[in-house]
VMD Tcl script that draws the C-alpha trace (Angstrom):
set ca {
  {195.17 -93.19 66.82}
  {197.55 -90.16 67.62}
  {198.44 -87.94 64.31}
  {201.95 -88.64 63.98}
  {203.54 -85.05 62.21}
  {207.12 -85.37 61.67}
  {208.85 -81.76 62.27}
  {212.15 -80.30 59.51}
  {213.34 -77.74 60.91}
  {215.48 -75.41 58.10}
  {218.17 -73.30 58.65}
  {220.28 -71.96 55.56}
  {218.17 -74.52 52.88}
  {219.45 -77.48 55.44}
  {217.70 -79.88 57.97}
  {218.68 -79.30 61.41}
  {217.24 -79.50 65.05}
  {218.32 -76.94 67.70}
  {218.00 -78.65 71.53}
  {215.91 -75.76 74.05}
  {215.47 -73.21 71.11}
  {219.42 -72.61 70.72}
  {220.78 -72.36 67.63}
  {224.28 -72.54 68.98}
  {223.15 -76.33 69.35}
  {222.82 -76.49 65.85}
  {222.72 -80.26 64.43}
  {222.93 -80.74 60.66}
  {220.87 -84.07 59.85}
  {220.46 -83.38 55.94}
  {221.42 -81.17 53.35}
  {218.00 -82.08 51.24}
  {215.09 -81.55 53.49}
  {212.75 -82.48 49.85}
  {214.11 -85.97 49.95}
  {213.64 -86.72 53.49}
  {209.61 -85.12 53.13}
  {209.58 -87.58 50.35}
  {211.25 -90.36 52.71}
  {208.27 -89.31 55.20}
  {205.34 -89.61 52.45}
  {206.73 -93.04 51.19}
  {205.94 -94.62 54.54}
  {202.43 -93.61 54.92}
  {202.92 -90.22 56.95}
  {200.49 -87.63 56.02}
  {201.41 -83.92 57.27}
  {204.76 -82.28 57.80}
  {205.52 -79.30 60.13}
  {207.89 -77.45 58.37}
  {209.65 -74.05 60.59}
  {211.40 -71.93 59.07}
  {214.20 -70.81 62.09}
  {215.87 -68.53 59.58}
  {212.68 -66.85 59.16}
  {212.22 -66.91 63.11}
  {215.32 -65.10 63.95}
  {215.25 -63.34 61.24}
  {211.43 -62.09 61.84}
  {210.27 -62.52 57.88}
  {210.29 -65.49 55.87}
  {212.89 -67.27 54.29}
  {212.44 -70.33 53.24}
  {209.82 -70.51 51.23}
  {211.28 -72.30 48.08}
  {211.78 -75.04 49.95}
  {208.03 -75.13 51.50}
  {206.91 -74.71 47.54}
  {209.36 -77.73 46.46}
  {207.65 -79.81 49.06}
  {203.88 -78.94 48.55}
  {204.36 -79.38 44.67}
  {205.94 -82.58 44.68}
  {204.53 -84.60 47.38}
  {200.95 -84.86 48.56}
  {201.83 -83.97 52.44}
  {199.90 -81.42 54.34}
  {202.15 -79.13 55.27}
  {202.06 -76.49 58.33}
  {204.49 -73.90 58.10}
  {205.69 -72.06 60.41}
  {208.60 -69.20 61.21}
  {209.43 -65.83 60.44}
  {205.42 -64.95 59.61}
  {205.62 -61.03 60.98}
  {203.06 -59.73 58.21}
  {200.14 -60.31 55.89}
  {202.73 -60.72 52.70}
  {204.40 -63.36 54.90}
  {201.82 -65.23 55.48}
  {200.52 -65.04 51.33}
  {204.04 -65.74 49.98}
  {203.41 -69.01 52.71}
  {199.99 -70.02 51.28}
  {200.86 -69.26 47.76}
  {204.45 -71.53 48.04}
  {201.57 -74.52 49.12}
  {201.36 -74.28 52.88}
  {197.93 -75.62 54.14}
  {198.25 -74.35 57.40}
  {200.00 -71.68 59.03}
  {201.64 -71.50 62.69}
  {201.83 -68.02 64.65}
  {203.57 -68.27 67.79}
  {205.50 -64.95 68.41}
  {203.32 -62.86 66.41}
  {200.31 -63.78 68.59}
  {202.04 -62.64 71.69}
  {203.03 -59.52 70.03}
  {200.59 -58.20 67.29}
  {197.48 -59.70 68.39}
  {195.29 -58.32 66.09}
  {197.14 -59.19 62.89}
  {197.04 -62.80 64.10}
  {193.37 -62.29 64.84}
  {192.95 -60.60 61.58}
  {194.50 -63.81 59.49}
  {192.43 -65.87 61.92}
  {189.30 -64.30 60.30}
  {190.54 -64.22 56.70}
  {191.56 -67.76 56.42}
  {189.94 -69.42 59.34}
  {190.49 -72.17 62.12}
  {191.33 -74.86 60.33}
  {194.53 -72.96 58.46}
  {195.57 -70.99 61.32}
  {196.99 -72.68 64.41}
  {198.29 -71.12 67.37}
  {202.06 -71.70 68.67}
  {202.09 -71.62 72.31}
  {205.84 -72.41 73.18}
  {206.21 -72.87 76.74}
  {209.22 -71.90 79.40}
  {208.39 -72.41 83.04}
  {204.61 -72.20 82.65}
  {205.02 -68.98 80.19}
  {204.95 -68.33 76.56}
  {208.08 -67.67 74.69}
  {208.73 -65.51 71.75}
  {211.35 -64.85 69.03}
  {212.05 -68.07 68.02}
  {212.35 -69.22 71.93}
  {214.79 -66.76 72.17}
  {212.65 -64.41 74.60}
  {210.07 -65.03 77.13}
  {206.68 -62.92 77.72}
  {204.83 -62.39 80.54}
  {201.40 -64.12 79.13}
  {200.84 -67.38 81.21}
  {199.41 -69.98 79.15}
  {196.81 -70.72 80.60}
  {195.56 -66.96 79.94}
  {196.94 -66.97 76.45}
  {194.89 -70.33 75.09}
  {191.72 -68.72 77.06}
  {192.26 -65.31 75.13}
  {193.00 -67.35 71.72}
  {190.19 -69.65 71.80}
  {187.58 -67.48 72.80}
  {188.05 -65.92 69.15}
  {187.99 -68.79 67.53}
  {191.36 -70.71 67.48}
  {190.66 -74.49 67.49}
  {193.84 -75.78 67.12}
  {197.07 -75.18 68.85}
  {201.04 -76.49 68.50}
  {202.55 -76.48 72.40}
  {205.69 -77.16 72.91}
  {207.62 -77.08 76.54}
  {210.62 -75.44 75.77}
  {212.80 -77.67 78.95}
  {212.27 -81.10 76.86}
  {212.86 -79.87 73.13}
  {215.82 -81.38 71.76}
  {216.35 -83.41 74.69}
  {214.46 -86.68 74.07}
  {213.88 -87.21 77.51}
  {209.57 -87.52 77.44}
  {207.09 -85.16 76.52}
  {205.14 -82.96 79.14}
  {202.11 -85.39 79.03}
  {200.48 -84.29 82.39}
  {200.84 -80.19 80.69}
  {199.16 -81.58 77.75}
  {196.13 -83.51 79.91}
  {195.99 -80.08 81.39}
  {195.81 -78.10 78.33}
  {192.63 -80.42 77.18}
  {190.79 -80.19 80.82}
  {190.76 -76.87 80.41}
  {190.11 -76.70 76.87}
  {188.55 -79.43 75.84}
  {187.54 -78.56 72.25}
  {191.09 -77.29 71.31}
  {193.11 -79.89 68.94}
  {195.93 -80.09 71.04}
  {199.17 -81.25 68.93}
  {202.06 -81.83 71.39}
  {205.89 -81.06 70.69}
  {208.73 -81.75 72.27}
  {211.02 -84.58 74.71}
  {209.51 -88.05 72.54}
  {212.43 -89.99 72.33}
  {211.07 -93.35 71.42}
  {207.75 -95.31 70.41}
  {206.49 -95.86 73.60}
  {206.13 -91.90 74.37}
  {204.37 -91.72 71.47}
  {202.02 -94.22 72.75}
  {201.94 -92.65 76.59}
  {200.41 -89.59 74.41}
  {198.15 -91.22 72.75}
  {196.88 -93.20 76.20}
  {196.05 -89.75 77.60}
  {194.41 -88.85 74.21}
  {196.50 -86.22 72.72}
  {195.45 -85.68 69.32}
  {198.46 -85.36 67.73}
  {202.50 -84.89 68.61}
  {205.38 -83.64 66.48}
  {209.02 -85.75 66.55}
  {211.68 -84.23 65.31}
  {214.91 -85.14 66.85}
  {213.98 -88.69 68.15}
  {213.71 -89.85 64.04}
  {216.78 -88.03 63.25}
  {218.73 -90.21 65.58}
  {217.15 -93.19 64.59}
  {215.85 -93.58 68.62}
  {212.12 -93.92 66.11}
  {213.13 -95.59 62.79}
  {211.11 -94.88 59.33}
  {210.00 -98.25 60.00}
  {208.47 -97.98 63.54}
  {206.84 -95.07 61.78}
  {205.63 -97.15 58.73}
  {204.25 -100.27 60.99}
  {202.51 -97.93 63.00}
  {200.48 -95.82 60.61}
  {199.92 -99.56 59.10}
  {198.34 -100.61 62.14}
  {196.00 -97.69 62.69}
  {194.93 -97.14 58.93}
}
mol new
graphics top color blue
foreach p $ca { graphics top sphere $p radius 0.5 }
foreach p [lrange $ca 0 end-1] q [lrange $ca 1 end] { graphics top cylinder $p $q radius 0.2 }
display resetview
């Protein structure tokens, strides 16, 4: 069974998605992210990724009230992720109720403070964001690109200890068009003992499935539940299924 994580994605307290990164593509899908975490934990889901794009372009973090709202009310795990630049950051995330914590950016550009929270809280609360544009890492809320090739970047990462990692390929987000299966089975051939959790292009059920035929451990939908291409009910019969 794949680990289904359903991503909300806040901008200004409000649920949105952004297609490629851009937040001129800004779609509003709810002005209550709480009720639709709630919506999510009444059908069986378990974990959330909550990102906090304010915090991302913004390079601290923002939203934190509503990360605190959700961890106090609901039993969801919750990986947070977005505008974590600094060691307060990244407390004020833990102590609103995140479980886990996503660097992306950071990693690319302050490797040793990411290595440093890597030590303090460990593996299993620190995953690694590798966001992907034409076989690169990007940075800055997708808004930049580095020169760090992936493949380079995971080998560097998980040789210090990083066991899990959140890749998205930047070309399919938003776009519903099929996730980047074959980067993923490559990702896991060359690291085989990294929890790979795949992001981006699932626009229905049966990509869902096509990941979990090649194994992936676990995939984030966003934009594919928003507009209803998965329902809450695919979602329910499937995690009653596989319980």
């Amino acid at each position: 069974m794949i680990e289904i994580i359903p991503a909300v994605d806040i901008i200004d307290g409000k649920l949105v998605r952004l297609t490629k990164g851009d937040y001129d593509t800004k779609k509003e899908y709810s002005q209550d992210p709480f009720e639709t975490a709630r919506q999510f934990e009444a059908i069986g889901i378990h974990r959330l990724h909550l990102v906090d794009l304010d915090g991302a372009k913004g390079g601290h973090i923002v939203n934190h009230r509503i990360l605190e709202k959700i961890a106090t009310h609901t039993n969801l795990v919750v990986d947070f992720g977005g505008g974590l630049k600094s060691d307060d950051d990244v407390r004020i995330a833990f102590e609103s109720g995140a479980q886990m914590i996503t660097g992306g950016s950071i990693a690319v550009q302050r490797p040793q403070l990411f290595l440093d929270w890597l030590q303090k809280y460990g593996p299993d609360r620190v995953i690694l964001g590798a966001d992907i544009k034409e076989g690169r890492i990007a940075i800055q809320g997708w808004l930049e690109e580095s020169d760090a090739r992936w493949q380079t970047f995971l080998e560097s990462y998980t040789a210090r200890g990083i066991r899990k990692v959140i890749s998205t390929d930047i070309s399919r987000d938003g776009m519903m068009a099929g996730p980047a299966t074959e980067l993923y089975k490559d990702m896991m051939a060359d690291f085989p003992d990294l929890y790979v959790i795949a992001s981006g292009g699932v626009s229905c059920m049966m990509d869902v499935l096509q990941l979990e035929a090649a194994n992936v451990p676990a995939v984030i939908i966003g934009k594919a539940i928003y507009e209803g291409r998965i329902t809450f009910s695919d979602l329910e019969r499937y995690q009653q299924n596989n319980s």
